[in-house]
Phi, psi and omega in degrees: 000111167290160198268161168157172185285174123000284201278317175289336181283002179243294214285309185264017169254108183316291176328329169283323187277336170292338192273308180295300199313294193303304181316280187326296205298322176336296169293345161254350180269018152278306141330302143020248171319282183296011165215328251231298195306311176290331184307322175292323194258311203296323191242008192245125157264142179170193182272187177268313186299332169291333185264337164281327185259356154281320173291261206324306172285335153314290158353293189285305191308329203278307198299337224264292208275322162328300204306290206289345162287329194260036151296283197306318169319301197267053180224311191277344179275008166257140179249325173243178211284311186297299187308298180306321187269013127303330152260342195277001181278340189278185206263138180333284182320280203305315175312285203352282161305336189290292163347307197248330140307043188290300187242024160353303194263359184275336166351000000 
């Protein structure tokens, strides 16, 4: 197993990190959509393009700090030596998901 931190063995690894990336937002783009979406057409006065780039920029802003939360998150639940070598065992893409299904169950 090679050595290195958390972050550089995730963050800075592609595949891991696309793979989280693609997860998280996955999981946040279902509020989103169900509470967010109707807010935007129903309660936004504006053009459609003024109302797509609001819901986009609502989005982005929302996803940057989740994304950076379920980092921290899954960095503080591996706690002992059994736990890292169980994940660091999975294939990049599944840490991936692991990652970003970090906070999945707290909705």
């Amino acid at each position: 197993m090679s050595e290195g931190s958390y972050f550089s063995r995730n963050f800075l690894n592609k595949q891991v990190l696309v793979s989280a990336l693609f997860t998280a937002y996955k999981n946040l783009l279902w509020p989103l959509v169900g509470i967010g979406l109707p807010i935007v057409i129903f309660g936004v006065k504006g053009t459609g393009i003024e109302k797509a780039t609001f819901f986009v920029a609502i989005s982005i802003g929302l996803f940057i700090p989740y994304f950076c939360l379920c980092f921290t998150m899954h960095k503080l639940s591996l706690k002992t030596k059994d736990d890292e070598k169980k994940f660091y065992a999975l294939s990049p893409k599944e840490r991936g998901k692991v990652i970003g299904d970090g906070l999945l169950g707290w909705w």
